[in-house]
N, C-alpha and C positions, 0 to 999 in steps of 0.2 A: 250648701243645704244643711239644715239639722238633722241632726241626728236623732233616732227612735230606739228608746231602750225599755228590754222587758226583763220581768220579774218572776221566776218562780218561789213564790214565798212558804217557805215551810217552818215547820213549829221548833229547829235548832238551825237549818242549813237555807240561804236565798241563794238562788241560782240567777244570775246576771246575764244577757246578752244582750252587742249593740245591734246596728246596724253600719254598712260603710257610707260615710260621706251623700254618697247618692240617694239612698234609702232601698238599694236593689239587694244587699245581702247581709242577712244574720249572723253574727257569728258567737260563739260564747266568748265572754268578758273572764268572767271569773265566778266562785261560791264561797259566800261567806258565813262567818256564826251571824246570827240574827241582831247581833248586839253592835256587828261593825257596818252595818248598813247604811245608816242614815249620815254617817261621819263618809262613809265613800261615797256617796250618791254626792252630798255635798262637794268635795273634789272634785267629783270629775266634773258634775254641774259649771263648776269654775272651769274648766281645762277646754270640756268642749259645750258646743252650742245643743241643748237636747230639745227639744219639741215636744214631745209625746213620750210618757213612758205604759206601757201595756203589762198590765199586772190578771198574773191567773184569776180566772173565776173557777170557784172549785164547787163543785155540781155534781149529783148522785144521777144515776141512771133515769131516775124520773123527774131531770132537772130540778131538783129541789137545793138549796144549802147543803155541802157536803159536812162531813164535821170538822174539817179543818180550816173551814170559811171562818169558823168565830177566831181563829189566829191572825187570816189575812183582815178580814177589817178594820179591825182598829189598826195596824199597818198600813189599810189606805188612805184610812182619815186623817192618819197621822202623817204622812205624808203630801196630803195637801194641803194640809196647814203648813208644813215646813216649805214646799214648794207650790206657792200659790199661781205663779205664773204657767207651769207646765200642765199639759194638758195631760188627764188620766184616761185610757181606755181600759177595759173589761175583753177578757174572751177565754172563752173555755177552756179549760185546761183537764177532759178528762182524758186520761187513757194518756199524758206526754209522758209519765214517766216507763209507762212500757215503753212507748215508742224509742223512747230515750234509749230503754235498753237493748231492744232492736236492734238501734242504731249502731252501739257499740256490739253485737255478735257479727252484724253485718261487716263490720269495718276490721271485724278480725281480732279482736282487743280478744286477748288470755281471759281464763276466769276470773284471777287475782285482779286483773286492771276494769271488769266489770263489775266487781264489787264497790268499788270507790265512789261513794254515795254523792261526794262532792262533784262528780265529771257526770254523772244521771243529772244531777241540780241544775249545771252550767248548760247542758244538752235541752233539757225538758225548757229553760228557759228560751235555748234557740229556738226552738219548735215551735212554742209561744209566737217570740216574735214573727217567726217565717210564717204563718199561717194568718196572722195580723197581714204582713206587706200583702200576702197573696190576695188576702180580705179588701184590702184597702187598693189594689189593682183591677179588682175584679169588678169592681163599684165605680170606678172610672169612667 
């Protein structure tokens, strides 16, 4: 089965997660500078079989364009021009970067390992995708 990979696109750092094999779990990939993205997306495009890639929608409290939307779009456009075969989904992304951090007080992470803005990116992207599979389960 292909694989489902999401994006958390920000304005220096993307946060990466896939999915396994089956489509049943998230997990982070990796966060890069904004500059190595499209060079890795390429790769791994080649290595594995990808389907759908799910990129944050970034949305104010009264669903409007957040201001960081003028970053991600021309990012998506730009991306399916490069990959024209894969299919793009949308889905909200407010509030993963708390959750992200959440995440990491819950799981015990020191102050020093919750500052690492790169493991919030990789995280907030999991959540992306995991709330996507759950989307896409729940509509079955």
């Amino acid at each position: 089965m292909p694989r489902i990979i999401a994006i958390d696109y920000g304005q220096k750092r993307v946060g990466i997660a896939e999915t396994d094999d089956l489509q049943i779990i998230a997990s982070g990939l990796t966060t890069l500078h904004v500059t190595e993205v499209i060079p890795f997306l390429e790769k791994y495009v080649l290595k594995h079989n990808v389907e759908c890639v799910v990129i944050g929608e970034a949305k104010d409290l009264q669903n409007n364009p957040a201001e960081s939307a003028r970053f991600i779009e021309p990012f998506v456009k730009h991306f399916s021009k490069k990959f024209p075969t894969i299919k793009i989904e949308r889905i909200d992304e407010r509030f993963t970067s708390k959750m992200a951090f959440q995440t990491m007080i819950d799981a015990g992470l020191n102050k020093k390992a919750r500052q690492n803005k790169a493991l919030v990116d990789q995280i907030s992207a999991t959540i992306i995708l995991q709330s996507y599979l759950e989307q896409k389960q729940f509509l079955k």
